[in-house]
Each structure stands twice: as C-alpha cells, then as structure tokens.
N, C-alpha and C positions, 0 to 999 in steps of 0.2 A: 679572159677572152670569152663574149659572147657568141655564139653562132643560132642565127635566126634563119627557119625554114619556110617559106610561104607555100601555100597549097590553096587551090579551089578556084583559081582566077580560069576564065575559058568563056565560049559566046555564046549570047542570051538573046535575046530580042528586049526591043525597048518595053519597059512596064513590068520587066521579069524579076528576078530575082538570084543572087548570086550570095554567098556567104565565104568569105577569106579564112583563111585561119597563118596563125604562125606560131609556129614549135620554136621556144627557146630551150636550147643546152643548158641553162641554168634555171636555180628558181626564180621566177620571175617576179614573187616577191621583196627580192634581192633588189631588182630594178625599179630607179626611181621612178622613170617616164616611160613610155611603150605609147605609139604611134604607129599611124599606117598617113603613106604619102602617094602621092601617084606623079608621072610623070609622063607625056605625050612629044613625039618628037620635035624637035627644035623650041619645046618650051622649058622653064625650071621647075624642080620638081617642088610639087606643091602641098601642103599639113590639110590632110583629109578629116583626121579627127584624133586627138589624142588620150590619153589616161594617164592621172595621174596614179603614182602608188598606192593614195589613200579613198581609190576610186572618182576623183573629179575629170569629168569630159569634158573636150569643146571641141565644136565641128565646125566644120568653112560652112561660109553661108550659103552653099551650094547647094550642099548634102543636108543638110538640117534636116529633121524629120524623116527622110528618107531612110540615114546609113545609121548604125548602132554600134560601137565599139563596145568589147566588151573581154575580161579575160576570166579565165578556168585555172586560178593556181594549183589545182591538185593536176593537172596537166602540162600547167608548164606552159599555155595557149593563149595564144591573144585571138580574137574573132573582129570580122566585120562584117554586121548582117548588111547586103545591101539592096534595098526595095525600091521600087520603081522605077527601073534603072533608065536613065536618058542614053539617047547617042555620045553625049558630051561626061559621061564616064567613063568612053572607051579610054583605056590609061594602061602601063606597067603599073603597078601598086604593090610597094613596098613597105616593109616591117622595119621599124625604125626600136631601138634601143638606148636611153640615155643611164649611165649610173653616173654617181655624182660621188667624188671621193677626194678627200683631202684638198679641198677647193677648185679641184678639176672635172669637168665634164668628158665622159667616155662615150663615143658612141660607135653603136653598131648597126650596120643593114644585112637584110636577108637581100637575095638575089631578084626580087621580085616577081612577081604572078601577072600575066599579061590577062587584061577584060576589053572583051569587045561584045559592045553592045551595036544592035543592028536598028539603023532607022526605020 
C-alpha cells in the first residue's frame, strides 16, 4: 500500500507561481510512474505531467513550458513547479502512483491539493 500526501496547492493570482509537492510512504524509487492530475467540477480528471522511473516527462499541451515535474528520491517527493499560472489552472491536483507487478498495474491517489488562481 501506497499512501500519497499533497501539500502547496492554495490562491495565486494569474502570472504567479505555485510549487506542489507529494510525500510518498514508500521509496519512490520503487514506483514505476508518478503523475500529477488535476480535476475541476463536472469535468474528468485530466494527466498534467507525468515521470517515468527512469526520469522521462510528458506534459498536456496545456502546461508545456510553464509546469516542471520533478522528484527528490532522498525524500520520498514528487514536485510540480508551476509558472505562469492561468485562470484555467484553477483545478484539485492530484498525486497519482503507478507500480507495475506481476503483469498488474497498482495505482494510488493522494487526496488532492486544491489551486485557484485569480483572473
């Protein structure tokens, strides 16, 4: 069992700056994939930017340039720098966890960090 803790989400004004983090229980080493998602009411939640294990990114073409995913294994910490920040960031943004084992996919969510950014 995973458990992911999000921390840093809270209100910015547009063009600001905000940095996510998420504490994993485990080494996150361990973990094949590590993701961050976001979600706004009545929509699906949507793949912000992900990492792979052996450090390969990809971002929605939304955030490109703007957001940085990034993790701190001596911490246990996944990051999301995020710059420039639009109104249409305002989102819950969640920590997503994939390991992969015996042909099975395991995943976990942290409880999400709520960002509101101000037009």
């Amino acid at each position: 069992q995973v458990q992911l803790v999000e921390s840093g989400g809270g209100y910015v004004q547009a063009g600001g700056s905000l940095r996510l983090s998420c504490a994993a229980s485990v080494s996150i080493s361990s973990i094949n994939r590590m993701a961050w998602y976001r979600q706004t009411p009545g929509k699906q939640r949507e793949l912000v930017a992900r990492m792979l294990n052996g450090g390969v990114t990809n971002y929605a073409d939304s955030v490109k340039n703007r957001f940085s995913i990034s993790r701190d294994n001596a911490k246990n910490t996944l990051h999301l720098q995020m710059n420039s920040l639009k109104h249409e960031d305002t989102a819950v943004y969640f920590c997503n966890a994939e390991i992969y084992m015996l042909g099975s996919i395991y995943a976990y969510w942290g409880q999400g960090t709520k960002v509101t950014v101000s037009s």
